[in-house]
N, C-alpha and C positions, 0 to 999 in steps of 0.2 A: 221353214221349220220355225216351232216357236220358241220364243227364250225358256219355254219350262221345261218343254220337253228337249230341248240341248241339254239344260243342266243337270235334267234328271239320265242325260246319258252318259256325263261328268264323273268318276270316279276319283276319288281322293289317294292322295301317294301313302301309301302302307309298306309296312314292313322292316328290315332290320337296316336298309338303308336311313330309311326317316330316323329311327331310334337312335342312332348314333349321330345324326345332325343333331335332335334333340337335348342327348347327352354334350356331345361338344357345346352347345350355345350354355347349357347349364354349367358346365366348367369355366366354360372359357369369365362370363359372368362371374362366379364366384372365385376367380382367380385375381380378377380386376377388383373388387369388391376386397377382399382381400390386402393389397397393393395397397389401396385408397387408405384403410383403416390404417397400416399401418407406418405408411409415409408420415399420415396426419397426426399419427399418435407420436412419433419421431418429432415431429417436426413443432408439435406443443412440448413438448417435455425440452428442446434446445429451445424454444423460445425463454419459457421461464429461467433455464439455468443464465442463458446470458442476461436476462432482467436483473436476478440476483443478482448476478457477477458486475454487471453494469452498475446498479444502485449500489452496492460495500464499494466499488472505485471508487465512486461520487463523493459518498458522502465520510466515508474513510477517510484519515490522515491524521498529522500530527499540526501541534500548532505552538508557534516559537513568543511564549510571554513574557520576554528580556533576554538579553545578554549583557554580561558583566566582565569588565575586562582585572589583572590582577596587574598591578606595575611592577616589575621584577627589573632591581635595577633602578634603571631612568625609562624604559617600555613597558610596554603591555608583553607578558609573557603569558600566562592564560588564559583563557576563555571558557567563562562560564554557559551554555546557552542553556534557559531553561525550561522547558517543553512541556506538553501535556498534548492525550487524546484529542481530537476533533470534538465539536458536542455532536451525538448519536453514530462515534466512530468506533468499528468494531475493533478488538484487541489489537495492537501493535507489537509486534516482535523488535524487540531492540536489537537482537541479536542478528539481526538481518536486516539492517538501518544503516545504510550511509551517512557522512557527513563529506558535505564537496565545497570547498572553499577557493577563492579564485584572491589570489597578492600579489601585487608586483608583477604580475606576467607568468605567474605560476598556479596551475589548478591542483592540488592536490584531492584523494579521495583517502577516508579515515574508514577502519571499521569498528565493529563492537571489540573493546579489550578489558572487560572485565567489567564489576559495579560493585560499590561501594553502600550498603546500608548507613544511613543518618536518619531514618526517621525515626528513631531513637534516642540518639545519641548526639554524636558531636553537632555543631549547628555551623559551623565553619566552611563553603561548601568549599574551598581550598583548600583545607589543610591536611587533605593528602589527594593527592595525584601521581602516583606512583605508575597508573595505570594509562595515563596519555603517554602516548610515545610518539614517534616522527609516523607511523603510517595507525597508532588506536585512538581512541577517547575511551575515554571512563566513565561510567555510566556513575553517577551519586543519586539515590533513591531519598527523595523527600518526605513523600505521602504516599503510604501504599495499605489500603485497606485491605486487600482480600492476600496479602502474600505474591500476589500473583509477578512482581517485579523482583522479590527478592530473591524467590523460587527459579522462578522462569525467566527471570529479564523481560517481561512483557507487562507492558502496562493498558491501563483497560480506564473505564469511568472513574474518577475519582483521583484517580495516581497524579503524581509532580514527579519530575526527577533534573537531575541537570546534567550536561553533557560537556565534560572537562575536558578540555583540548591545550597541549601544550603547543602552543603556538612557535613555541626556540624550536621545537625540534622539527614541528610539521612542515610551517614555510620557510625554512633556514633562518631562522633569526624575530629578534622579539618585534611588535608593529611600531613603530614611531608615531611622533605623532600628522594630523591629517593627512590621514591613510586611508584609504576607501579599499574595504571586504564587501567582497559579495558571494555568496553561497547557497546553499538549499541542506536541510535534513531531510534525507530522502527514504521514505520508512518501504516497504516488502511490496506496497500497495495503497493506493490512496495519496491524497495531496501531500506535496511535501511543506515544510513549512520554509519561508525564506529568510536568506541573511541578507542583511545590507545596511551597511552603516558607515559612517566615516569617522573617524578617531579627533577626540577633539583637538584644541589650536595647543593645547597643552597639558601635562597631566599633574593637576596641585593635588590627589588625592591618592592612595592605594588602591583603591577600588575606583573603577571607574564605568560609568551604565553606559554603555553604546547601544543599544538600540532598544 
């Protein structure tokens, strides 16, 4: 027999059998198809969010431009530290800002206890701490353009503020002299800025810059 007339005795598979293979492969296909889209649209949409969330970690934080010790007594009894934004850091919440200091064998952790408006007014950034206690600091607002720290306690581009710590009451007792702190302001998110400094061989001044 030849190959044509085989094929031409050849009948093709028909009917409602075939039809529903056909339909399943078309499901099954756009079921799959489906799945893909939307795995892939998932799965861009969490890339980008932890890019974000990756980059505000980065490049977020706080950054420590001095500290100034107050001599109460014959010691350092307060501490000034005074802070600002990262450059291109997003808003920072005071109010949800650590301070953690490490003396003598002791860590303590401080929270937000209030803030103080001077950029205004008095320029003294001591003469009132009413607001540092053994577990707060005291937020004193230096430069605040948009309100936003007076308001809010959150400081953004632009702002200064200083961060009063009573030291008598934090680490039991005021720092003598050469004494080595070391610590971090550690803000909601983003780098924290660090302490570290040793107290000089003696203190001939009131005011004294440690770091």
């Amino acid at each position: 027999m030849k190959i044509t007339e085989f094929l031409k005795n050849k009948k093709g598979a028909s009917g409602i059998g075939t039809l529903i293979v056909f339909i399943a492969m078309v499901l099954v296909a756009a079921v799959a198809a489906s799945v893909l889209i939307n795995t892939s649209g998932f799965l861009q949409q969490k890339a980008s969010t932890t890019g974000k969330e990756s980059t505000e970690q980065v490049a977020s934080g706080v950054l420590i431009s001095g500290i100034t010790g107050k001599v109460v007594t014959s010691d350092v009894g307060l501490l000034a530290i005074y802070l600002a934004p990262n450059a291109g850091s997003s808003a920072i919440d005071l109010a949800q800002t650590k301070v953690m200091l490490d003396y003598n064998g002791k860590s303590v952790v401080l929270g937000y206890g209030g803030k103080e408006d001077m950029s205004t007014g008095d320029s003294n950034v001591f003469s009132n701490s009413t607001g540092a206690t053994a577990t707060k600091y005291q937020v004193n607002i230096l430069q605040d353009y948009d309100d936003s720290a007076v308001d809010n306690a959150v400081i953004n581009k632009g702002d200064a503020v200083a961060i009063l710590i009573n030291t008598t009451a934090a680490v039991g007792g005021d720092i003598p002299e050469r004494t080595a702190i070391s610590g971090k302001v550690q803000p909601e998110f983003g780098a924290p800025g660090v302490i570290s400094f040793t107290t000089p061989a003696s203190y001939t001044t009131t005011l004294v810059e440690l770091q």
